[in-house]
C-alpha positions as CSV (number, residue, x, y, z in Angstrom):
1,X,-9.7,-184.2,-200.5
2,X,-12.7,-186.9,-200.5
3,X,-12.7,-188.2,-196.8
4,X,-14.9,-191.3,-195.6
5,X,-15.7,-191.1,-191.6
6,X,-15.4,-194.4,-189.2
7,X,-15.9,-194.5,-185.5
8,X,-15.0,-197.0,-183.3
9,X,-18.2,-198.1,-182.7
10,X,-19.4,-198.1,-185.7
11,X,-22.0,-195.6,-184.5
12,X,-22.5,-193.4,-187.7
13,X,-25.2,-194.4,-189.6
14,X,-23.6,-192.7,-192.5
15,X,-20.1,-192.4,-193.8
16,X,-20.6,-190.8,-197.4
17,X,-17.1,-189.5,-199.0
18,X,-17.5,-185.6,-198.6
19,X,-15.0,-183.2,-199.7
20,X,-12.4,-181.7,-197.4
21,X,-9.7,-178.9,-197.7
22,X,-6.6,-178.2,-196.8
23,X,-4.6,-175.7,-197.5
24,X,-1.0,-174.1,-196.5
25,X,1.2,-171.2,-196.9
26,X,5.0,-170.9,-196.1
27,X,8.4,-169.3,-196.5
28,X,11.5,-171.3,-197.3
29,X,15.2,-169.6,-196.7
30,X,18.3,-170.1,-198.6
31,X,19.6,-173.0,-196.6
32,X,16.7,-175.0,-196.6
33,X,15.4,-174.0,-193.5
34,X,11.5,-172.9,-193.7
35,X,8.3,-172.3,-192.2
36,X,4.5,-173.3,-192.7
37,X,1.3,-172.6,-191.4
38,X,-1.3,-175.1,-192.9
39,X,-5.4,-174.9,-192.2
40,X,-7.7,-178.3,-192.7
41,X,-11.2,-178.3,-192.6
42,X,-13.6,-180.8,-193.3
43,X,-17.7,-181.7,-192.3
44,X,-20.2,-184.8,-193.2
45,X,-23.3,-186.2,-192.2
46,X,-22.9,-188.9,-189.7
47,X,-26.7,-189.9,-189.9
48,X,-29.8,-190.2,-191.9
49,X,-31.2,-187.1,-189.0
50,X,-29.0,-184.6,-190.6
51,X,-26.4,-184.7,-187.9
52,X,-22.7,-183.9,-188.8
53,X,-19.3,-184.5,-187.9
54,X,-17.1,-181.7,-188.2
55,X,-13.4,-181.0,-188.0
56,X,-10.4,-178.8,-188.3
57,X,-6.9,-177.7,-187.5
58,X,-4.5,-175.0,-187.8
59,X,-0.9,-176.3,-187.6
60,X,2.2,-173.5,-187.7
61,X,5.3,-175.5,-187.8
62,X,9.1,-174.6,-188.5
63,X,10.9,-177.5,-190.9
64,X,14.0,-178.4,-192.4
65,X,14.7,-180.0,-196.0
66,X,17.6,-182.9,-196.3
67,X,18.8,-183.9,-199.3
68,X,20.7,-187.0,-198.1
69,X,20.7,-188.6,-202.1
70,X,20.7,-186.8,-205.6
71,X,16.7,-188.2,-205.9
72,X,15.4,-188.1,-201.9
73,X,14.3,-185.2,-200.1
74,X,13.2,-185.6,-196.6
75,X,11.6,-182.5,-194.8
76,X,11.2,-183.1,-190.7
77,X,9.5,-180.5,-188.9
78,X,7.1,-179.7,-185.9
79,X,5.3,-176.8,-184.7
80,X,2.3,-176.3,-182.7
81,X,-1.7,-177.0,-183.3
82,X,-4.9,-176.1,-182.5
83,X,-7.9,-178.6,-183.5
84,X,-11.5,-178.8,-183.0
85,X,-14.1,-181.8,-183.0
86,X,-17.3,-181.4,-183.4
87,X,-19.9,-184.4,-183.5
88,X,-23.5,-184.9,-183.3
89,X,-24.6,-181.2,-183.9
90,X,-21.7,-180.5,-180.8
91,X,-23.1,-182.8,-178.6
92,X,-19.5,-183.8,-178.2
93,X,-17.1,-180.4,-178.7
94,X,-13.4,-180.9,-178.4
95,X,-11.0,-177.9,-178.6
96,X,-7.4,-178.5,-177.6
97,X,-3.7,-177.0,-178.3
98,X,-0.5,-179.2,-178.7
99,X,2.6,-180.4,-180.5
100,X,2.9,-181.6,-183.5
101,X,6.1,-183.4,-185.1
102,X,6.0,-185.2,-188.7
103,X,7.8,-185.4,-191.8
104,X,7.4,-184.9,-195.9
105,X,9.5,-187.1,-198.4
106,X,10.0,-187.5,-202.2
107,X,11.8,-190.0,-203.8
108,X,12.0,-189.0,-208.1
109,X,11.5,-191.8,-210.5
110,X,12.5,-189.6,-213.6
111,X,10.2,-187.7,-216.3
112,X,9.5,-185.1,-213.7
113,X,7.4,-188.3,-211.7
114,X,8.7,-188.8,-208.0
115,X,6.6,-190.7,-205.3
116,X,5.7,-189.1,-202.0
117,X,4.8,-189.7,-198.7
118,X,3.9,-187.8,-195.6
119,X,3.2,-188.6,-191.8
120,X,2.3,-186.2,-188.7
121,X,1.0,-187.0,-185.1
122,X,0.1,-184.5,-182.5
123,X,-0.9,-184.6,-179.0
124,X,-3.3,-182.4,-177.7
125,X,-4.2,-181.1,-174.3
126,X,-7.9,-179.7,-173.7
127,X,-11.3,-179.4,-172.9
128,X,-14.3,-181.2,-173.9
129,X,-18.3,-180.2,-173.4
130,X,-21.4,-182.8,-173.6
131,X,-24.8,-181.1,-174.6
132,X,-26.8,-181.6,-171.5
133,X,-23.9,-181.5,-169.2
134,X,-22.9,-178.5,-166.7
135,X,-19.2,-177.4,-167.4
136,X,-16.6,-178.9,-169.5
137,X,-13.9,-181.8,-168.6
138,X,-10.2,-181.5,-169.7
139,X,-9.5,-184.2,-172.5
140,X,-6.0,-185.5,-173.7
141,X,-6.2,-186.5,-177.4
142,X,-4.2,-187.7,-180.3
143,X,-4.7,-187.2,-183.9
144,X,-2.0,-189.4,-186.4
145,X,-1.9,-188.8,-190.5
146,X,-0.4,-191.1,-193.1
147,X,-0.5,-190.3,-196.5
148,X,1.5,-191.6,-199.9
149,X,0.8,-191.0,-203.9
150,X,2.6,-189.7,-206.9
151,X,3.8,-186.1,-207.5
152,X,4.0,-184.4,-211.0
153,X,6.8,-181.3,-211.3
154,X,6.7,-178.8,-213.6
155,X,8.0,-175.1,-214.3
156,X,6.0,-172.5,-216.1
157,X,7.5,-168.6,-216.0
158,X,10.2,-169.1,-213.2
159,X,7.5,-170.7,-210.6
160,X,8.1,-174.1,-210.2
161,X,5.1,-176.4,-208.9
162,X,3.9,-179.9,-208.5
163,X,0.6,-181.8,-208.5
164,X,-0.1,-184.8,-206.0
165,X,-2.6,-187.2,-206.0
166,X,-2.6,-190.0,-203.3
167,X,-4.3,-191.4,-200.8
168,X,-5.0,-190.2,-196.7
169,X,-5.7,-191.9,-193.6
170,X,-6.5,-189.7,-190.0
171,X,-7.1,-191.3,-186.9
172,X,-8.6,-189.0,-184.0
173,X,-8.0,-190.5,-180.9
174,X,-9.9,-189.9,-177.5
175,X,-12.6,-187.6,-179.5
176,X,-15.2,-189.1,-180.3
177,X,-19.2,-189.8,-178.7
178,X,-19.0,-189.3,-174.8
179,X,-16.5,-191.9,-173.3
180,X,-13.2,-190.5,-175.3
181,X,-13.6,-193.2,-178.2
182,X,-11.3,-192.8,-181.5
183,X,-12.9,-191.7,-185.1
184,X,-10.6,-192.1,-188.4
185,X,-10.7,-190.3,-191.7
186,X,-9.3,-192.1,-194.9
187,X,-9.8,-191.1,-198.7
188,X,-8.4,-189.4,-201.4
189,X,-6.0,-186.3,-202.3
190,X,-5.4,-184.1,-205.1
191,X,-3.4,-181.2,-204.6
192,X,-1.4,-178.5,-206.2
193,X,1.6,-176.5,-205.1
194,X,3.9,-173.9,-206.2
195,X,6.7,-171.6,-205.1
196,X,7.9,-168.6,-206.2
């Protein structure tokens, strides 16, 4: 992924694309049922003094796939996540633990091409510390992803797979500097998948 930061603000001196990762691992049963456990990561400079931005989540959700036409599959789920936000060199330090609740659909447009598109919110309950400050305050927060692109299937040697390439959008509510302002993510994806 190639992620651009904004604040609400508009208090980062610098919002360079940098590269982000995400990754996931999961088991799917016979009737469509399955589970997931996915990990994102991503950090940036925020300003021309070297100070960064960092963040990340660990989401373990249980989902199930619909077929509900020949060419659409929609895949609900929701789970639980952890997430940390880190800004200004932790001058700000979020850590919380929620729900999370989204959905995964593709819609094939023949020649092994479908379009896809994905959404998830959480709501998070935790703590936040200030540099300079005694103690740590408890924090409510919200983080919402949107994404859409096109998806590639193919089959090599019994494993089937697909490549996606799209585009991302992340808004982190109640995160951000010290009075619980909102900081979004948008860019690009490119991923790859397979199951076996």
């Amino acid at each position: 992924m190639a992620l651009q930061p904004y604040q609400a603000e508009g208090s980062y001196d610098k919002n360079d694309f940098d590269v982000a990762w995400r990754g996931s691992l999961g088991y799917q049963f016979n009737d469509g049922l399955f589970v997931k456990g996915t990990y994102f990561g991503y950090k940036t400079e925020i300003d021309n003094d070297g100070c960064d931005l960092k963040t990340q989540y660990v989401d373990l959700v249980v989902g199930q796939h619909f077929h509900p036409m020949d060419k659409l599959t929609v895949s609900p789920f929701i789970g639980a996540r952890w997430a940390s936000f880190q800004e200004w060199d932790k001058y700000v330090d979020f850590d919380g633990w929620g729900i999370v609740i989204g959905f995964d659909a593709t819609r094939a447009l023949g020649n092994n091409i479908s379009i896809y598109a994905n959404a998830k919110t959480s709501v998070l309950f935790g703590t936040t510390k200030e540099a300079g400050e005694s103690g740590k305050y408890d924090t409510t927060a919200f983080i919402s992803e949107i994404g859409a692109g096109l998806q590639y299937d193919f089959c090599f040697s019994g494993v089937a797979g697909n490549v996606r390439a799209g585009v991302e959008g992340q808004y982190w509510s109640g995160v951000s500097d010290w009075d619980s302002e909102d900081t979004s993510l948008f860019g690009f994806v490119l991923g790859l998948n397979f199951r076996f």
